[in-house]
C-alpha positions as a printed NumPy array, in Angstrom:
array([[-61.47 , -18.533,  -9.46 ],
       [-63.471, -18.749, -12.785],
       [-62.421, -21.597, -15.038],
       [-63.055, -21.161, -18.852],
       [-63.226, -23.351, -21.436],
       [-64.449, -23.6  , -25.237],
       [-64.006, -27.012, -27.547],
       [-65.291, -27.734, -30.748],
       [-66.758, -31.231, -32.712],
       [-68.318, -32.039, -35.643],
       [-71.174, -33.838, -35.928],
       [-72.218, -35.831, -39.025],
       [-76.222, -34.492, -38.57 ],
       [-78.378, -30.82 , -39.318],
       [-77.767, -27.766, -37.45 ],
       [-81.641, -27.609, -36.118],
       [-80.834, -31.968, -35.452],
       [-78.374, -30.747, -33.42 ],
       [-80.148, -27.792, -31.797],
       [-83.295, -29.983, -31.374],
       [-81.155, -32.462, -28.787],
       [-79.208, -29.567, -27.052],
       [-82.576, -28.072, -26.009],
       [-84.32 , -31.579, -25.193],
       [-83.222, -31.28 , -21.978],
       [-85.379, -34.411, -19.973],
       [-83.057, -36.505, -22.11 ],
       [-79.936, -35.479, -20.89 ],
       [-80.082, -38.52 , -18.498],
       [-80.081, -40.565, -21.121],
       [-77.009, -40.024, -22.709],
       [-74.792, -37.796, -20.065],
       [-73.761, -40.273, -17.723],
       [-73.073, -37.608, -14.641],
       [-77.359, -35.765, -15.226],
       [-79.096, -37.821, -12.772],
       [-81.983, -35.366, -13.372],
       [-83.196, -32.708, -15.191],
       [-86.39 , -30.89 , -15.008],
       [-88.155, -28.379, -16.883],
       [-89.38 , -26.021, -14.185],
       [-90.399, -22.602, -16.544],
       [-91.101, -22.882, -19.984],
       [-90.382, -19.858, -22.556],
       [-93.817, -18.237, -24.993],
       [-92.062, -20.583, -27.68 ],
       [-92.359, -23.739, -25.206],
       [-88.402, -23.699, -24.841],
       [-86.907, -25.11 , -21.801],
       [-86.335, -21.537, -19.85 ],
       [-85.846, -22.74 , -16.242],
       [-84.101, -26.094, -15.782],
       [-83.174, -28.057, -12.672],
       [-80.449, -30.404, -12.887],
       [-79.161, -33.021, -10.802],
       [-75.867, -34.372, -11.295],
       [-72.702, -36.779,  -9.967],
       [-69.514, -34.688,  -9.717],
       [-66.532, -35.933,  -8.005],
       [-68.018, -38.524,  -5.845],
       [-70.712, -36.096,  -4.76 ],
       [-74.387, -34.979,  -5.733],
       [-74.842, -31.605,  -7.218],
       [-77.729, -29.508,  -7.939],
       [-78.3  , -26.212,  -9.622],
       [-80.496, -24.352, -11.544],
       [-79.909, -22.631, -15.057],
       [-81.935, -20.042, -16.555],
       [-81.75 , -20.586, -20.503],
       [-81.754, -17.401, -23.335],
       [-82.432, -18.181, -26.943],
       [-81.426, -14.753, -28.676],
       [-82.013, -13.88 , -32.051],
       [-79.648, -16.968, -33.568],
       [-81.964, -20.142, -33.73 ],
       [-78.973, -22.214, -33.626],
       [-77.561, -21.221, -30.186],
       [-78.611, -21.285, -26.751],
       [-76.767, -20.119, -24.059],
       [-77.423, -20.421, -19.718],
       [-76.629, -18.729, -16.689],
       [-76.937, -20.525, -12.959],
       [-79.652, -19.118, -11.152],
       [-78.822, -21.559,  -8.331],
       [-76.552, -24.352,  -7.293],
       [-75.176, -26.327,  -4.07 ],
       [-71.687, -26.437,  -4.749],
       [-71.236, -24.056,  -7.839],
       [-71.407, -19.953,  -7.692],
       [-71.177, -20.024, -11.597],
       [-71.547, -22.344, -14.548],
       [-72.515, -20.523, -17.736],
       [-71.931, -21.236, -20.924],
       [-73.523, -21.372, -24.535],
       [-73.256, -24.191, -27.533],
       [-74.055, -22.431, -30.364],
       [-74.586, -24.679, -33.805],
       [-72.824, -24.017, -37.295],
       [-73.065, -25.551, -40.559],
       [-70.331, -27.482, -41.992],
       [-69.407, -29.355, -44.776],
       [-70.241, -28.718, -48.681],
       [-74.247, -30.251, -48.269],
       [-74.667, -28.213, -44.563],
       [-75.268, -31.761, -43.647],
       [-72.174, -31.782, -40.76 ],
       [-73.152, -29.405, -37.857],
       [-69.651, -27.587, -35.798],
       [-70.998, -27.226, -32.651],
       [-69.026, -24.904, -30.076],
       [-69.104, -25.256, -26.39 ],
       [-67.724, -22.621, -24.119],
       [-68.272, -23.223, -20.327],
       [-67.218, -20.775, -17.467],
       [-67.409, -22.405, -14.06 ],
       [-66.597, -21.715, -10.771],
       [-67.053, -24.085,  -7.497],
       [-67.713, -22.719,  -3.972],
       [-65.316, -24.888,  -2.287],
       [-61.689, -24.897,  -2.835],
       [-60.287, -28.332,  -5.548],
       [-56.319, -28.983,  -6.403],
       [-55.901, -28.203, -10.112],
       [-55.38 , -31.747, -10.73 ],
       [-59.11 , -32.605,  -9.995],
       [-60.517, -29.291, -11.437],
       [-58.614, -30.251, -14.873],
       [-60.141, -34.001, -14.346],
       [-63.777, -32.731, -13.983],
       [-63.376, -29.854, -16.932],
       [-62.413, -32.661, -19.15 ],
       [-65.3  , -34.797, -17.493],
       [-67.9  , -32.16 , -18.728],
       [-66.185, -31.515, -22.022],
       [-66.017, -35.186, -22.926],
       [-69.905, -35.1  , -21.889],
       [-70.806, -31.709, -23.418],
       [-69.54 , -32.792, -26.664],
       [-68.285, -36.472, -27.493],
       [-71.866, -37.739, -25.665],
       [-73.52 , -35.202, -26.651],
       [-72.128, -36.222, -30.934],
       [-73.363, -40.341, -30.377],
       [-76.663, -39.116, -29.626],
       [-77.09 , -36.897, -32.286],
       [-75.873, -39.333, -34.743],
       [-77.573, -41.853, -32.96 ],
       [-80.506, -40.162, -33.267],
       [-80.249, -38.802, -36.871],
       [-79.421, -42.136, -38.274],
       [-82.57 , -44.098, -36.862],
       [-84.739, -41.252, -38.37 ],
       [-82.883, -42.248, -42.122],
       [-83.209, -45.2  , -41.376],
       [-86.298, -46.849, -43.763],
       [-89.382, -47.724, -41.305],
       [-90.377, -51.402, -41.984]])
């Protein structure tokens, strides 16, 4: 059975500062705790990350899968679909960037996720793991953004 879910968060940095972390996809590992690994395997004409291997923990186990990547005509959303996986038969999903706030300086970013495992979970740890990913997907995902967007104001010297 397909699981779905969408959250939001705001994010006190750009749109395309936003964008430009979602699609930086070697880093993952360094601020999602559960990417052990994630590899550019096809780049896109533009240079985007189109083919991406990931290695990950997920409940007590070590899963990989591939997602294919699809830019569209909106620069400020990217959306996947598996291509491959170990112990998944779907897990795609989109974040797609908005700006907020009266300066367009605060970034809504929605994350919508459908997933699907090939081997049978109680509810009770499905629930566990979505809110695993979501708290990844987006609360992680804001700290290194802001992170990120506050060393670059911050004066070099």
């Amino acid at each position: 059975m397909v699981d779905f879910s969408t959250r939001q968060t705001l994010v006190n940095a750009s749109p395309m500062d936003c964008f430009e972390v979602v699609v930086d996809f070697e880093q993952y590992p360094q601020w999602a705790p559960d990417v052990k690994e994630a590899r550019v395997l096809r780049r896109d004409d533009s240079g985007a990350g189109g083919l991406v291997a990931f290695r990950a923990a997920a409940m007590g186990r070590s899963v990989s899968y591939t997602l294919k990547y699809f830019y569209g005509t909106n620069p400020l959303r990217v959306a996947w679909r598996l291509t491959e996986g170990d112990q998944v038969r779907q897990l795609d999903g989109e974040y797609e960037m908005a700006p907020a706030g009266e300066d367009g300086a605060k970034t809504l970013i929605t994350y919508s996720l459908a997933a699907e495992l090939t081997v049978a979970v109680p509810g009770f740890v499905k629930r566990r793991a979505e809110s695993r990913i979501m708290l990844t997907a987006l609360d992680q995902l804001r700290r290194r953004i802001e992170a990120l967007a506050a060393e670059r104001a911050r004066p070099a010297g």
